[in-house]
C-alpha positions as CSV (number, residue, x, y, z in Angstrom):
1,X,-3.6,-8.9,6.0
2,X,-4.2,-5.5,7.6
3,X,-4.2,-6.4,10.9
4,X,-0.7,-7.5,10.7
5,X,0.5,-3.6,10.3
6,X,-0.2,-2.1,13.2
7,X,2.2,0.4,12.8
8,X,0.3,1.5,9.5
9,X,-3.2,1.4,10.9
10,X,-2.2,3.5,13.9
11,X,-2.0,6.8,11.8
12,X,-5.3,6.5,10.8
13,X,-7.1,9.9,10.7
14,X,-9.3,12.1,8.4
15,X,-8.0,14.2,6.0
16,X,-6.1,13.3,2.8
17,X,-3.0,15.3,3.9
18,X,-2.9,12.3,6.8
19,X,-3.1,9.7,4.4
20,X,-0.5,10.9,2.2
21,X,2.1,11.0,5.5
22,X,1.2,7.3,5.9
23,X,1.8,6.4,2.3
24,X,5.2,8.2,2.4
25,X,5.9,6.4,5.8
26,X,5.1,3.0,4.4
27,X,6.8,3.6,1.1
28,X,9.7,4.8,3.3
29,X,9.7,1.2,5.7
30,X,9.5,-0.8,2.7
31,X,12.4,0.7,0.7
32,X,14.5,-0.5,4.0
33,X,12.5,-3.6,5.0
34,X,12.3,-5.0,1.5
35,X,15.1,-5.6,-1.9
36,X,15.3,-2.7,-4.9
37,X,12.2,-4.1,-7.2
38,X,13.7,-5.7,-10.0
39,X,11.3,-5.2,-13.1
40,X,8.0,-3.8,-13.8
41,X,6.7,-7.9,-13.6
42,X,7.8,-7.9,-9.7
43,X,6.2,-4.3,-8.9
44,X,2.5,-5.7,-10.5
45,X,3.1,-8.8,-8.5
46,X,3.4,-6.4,-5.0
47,X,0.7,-4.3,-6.1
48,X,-1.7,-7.1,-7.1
49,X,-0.7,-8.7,-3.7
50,X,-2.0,-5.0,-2.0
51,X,-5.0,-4.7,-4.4
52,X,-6.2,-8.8,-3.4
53,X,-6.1,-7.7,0.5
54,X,-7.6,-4.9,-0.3
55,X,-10.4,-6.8,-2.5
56,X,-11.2,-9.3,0.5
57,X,-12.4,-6.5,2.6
58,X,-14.2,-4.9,0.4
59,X,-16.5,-8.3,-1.1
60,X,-17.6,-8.7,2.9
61,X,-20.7,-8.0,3.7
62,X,-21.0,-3.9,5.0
63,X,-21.2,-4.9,8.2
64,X,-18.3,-7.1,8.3
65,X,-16.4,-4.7,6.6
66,X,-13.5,-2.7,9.2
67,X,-12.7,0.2,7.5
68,X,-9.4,0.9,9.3
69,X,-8.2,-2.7,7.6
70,X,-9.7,-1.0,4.1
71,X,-7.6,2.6,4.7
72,X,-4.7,0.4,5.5
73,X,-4.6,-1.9,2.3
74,X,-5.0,1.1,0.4
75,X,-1.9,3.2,2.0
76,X,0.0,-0.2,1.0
77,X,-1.4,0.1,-2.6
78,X,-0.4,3.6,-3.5
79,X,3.0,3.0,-1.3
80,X,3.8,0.4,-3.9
81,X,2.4,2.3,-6.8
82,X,4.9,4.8,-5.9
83,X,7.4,2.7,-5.2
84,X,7.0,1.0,-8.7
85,X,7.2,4.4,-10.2
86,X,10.6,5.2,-8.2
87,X,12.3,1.7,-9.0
88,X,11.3,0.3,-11.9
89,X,11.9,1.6,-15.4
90,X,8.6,4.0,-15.4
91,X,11.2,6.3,-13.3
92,X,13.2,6.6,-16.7
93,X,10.4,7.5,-19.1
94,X,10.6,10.8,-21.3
């Protein structure tokens, strides 16, 4: 869950511009944390992973939601969007 990446949730700020940084940061430690992708099957699985964390904040009640854990799922689900898009055959589309 979100509370698990510190280092992610600590550059939350306003602005789009910030959350762009922190997508390119987590794309960028998960490229060296993490193996190549190997199909377009693998990069739904990650994303889908993302998307359910995501999903169990957002079906909690409003005032059990913590919107840092929310901002932080969805850095990870663009960051793997992207990634997908770098590593998987969608790269090579004409």
């Amino acid at each position: 869950m979100a509370d698990e990446r510190p280092e992610v949730a600590t550059k939350v700020r306003l602005g789009s511009g910030d959350f762009f940084e922190a997508v390119a940061d987590e794309l960028e430690r998960a490229q060296a944390k993490h193996a190549r992708l190997n199909s377009p099957h693998e990069a739904y699985a990650v994303i889908l992973e993302e998307l359910d964390e995501y999903w169990e904040e957002v079906r909690k009640r409003r005032a059990d939601r913590r919107p840092v854990a929310m901002w932080v799922e969805l850095v990870q689900i663009a960051a793997m969007a992207a990634r997908a898009a770098i590593e998987t055959e969608a790269c090579h589309a004409t």
